[in-house]
C-alpha positions as CSV (number, residue, x, y, z in Angstrom):
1,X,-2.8,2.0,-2.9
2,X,-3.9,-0.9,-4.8
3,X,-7.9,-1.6,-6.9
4,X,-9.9,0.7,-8.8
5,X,-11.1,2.5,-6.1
6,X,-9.5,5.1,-5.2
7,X,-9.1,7.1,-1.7
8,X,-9.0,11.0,-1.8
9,X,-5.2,11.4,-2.1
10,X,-4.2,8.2,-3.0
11,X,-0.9,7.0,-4.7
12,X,-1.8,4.0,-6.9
13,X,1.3,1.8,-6.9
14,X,0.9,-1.5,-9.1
15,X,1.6,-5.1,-7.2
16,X,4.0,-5.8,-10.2
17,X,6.0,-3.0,-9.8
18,X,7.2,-4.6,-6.3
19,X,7.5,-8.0,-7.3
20,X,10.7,-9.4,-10.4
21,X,10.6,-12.7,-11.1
22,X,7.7,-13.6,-8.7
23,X,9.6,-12.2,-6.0
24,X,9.4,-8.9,-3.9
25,X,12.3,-6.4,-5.1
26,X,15.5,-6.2,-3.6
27,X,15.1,-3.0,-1.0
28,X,16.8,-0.3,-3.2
29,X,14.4,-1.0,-5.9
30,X,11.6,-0.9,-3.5
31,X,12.6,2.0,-2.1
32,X,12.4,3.9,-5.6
33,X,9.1,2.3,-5.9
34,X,7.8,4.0,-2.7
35,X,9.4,7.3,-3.4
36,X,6.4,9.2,-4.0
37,X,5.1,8.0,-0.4
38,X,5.9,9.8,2.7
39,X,7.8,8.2,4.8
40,X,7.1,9.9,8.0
41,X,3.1,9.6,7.4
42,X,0.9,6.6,7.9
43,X,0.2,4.3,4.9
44,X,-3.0,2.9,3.8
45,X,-3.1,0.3,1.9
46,X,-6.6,-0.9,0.6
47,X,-7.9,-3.4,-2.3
48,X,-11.0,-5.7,-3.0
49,X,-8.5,-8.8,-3.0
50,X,-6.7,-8.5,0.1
51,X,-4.2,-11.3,-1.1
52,X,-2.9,-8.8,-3.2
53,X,-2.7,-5.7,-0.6
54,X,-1.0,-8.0,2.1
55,X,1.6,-8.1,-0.3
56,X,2.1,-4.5,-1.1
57,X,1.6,-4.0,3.1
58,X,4.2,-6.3,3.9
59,X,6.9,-4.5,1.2
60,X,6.1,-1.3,3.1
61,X,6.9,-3.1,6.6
62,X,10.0,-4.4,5.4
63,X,11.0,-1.0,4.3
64,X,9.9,0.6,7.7
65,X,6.8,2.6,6.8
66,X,3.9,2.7,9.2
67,X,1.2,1.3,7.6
68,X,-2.4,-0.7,7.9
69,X,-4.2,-2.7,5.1
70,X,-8.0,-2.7,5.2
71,X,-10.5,-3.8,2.3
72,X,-12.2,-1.1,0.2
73,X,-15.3,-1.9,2.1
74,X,-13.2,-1.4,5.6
75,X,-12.1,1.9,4.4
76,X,-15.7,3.1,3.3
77,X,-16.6,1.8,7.0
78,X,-14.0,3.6,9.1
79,X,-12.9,6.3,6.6
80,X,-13.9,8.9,9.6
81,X,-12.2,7.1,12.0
82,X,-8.9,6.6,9.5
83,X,-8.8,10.1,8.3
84,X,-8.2,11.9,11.5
């Protein structure tokens, strides 16, 4: 979701397009923001700075999506394991 990396497949959604005013979005933004993301599937969200990713993770888990963080280099190491 997040870095410059990208998964096969991946929907690149911007930190700052959650946050106004240094804050998350209220939930009817947020769920525009995640409208291209299907809700019924697993979420992956992935970044070198994980400070960042927690962030978009914990957006997602406030608007009831399933979904793990991991590093880029966590991803490279389990992609296998993740893609099934």
């Amino acid at each position: 979701m997040f870095g410059v990396n990208k998964i096969p497949g991946a929907i690149f959604i911007d930190l700052d397009d959650l946050l106004e005013n240094g804050r998350l979005k209220d939930a009817g933004a947020l769920k525009m923001e995640f409208s291209r993301l299907n809700a019924t599937r697993p979420v992956v969200v992935y970044s070198n700075n994980l400070l960042n990713s927690s962030l978009g993770w914990y957006a997602l888990q406030l608007m009831g999506f399933d979904s793990s963080i991991y590093s880029w280099q966590d991803w490279q190491s389990n992609e296998a394991e993740i893609s099934d």
